[in-house]
C-alpha positions as CSV (number, residue, x, y, z in Angstrom):
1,X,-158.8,104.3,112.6
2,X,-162.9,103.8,112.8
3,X,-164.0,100.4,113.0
4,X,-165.7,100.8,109.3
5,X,-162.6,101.6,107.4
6,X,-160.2,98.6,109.5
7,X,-163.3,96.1,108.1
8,X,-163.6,97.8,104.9
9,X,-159.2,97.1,104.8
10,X,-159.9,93.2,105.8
11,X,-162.8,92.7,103.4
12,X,-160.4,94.0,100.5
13,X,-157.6,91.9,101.5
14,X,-159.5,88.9,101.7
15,X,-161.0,89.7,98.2
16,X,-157.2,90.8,96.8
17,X,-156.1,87.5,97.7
18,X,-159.1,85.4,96.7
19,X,-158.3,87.1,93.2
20,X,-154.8,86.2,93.0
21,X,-155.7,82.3,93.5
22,X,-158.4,82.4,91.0
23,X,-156.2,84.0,88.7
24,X,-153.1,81.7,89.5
25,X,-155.8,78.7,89.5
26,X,-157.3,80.0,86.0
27,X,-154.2,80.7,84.3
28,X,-153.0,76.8,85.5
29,X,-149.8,78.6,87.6
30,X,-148.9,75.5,90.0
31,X,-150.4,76.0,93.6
32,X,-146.8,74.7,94.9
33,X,-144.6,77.4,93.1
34,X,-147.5,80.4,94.5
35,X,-146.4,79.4,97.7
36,X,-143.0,78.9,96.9
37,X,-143.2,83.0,95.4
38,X,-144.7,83.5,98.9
39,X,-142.6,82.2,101.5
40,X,-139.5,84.0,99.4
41,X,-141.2,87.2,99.2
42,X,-141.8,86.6,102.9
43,X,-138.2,85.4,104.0
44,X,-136.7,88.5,101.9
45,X,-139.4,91.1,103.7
46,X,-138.1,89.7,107.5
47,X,-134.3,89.7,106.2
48,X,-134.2,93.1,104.9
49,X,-136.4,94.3,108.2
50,X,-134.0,92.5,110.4
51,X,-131.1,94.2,108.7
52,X,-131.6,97.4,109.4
């Protein structure tokens, strides 16, 4: 993968994520239950890559 498009990928990640706390923040979504969605989504990704 060229350098450009592996920075162009990291730029748009940062921004994806910067946009899903401003819109969590905007739309008055708790900062504790984001993380809470997070660390599930997270836990269920490593169980069902550990599983197979």
């Amino acid at each position: 993968m060229p350098l450009t498009h592996f920075l162009g990928l990291i730029v748009l990640v940062v921004l994806a994520a910067g946009l899903t706390l401003g819109i969590a923040v905007w739309s008055g979504v708790p900062l504790a239950a984001l993380a809470f969605a997070a660390l599930s989504a997270s836990a269920i990704l490593t169980w069902t890559h550990v599983s197979r």
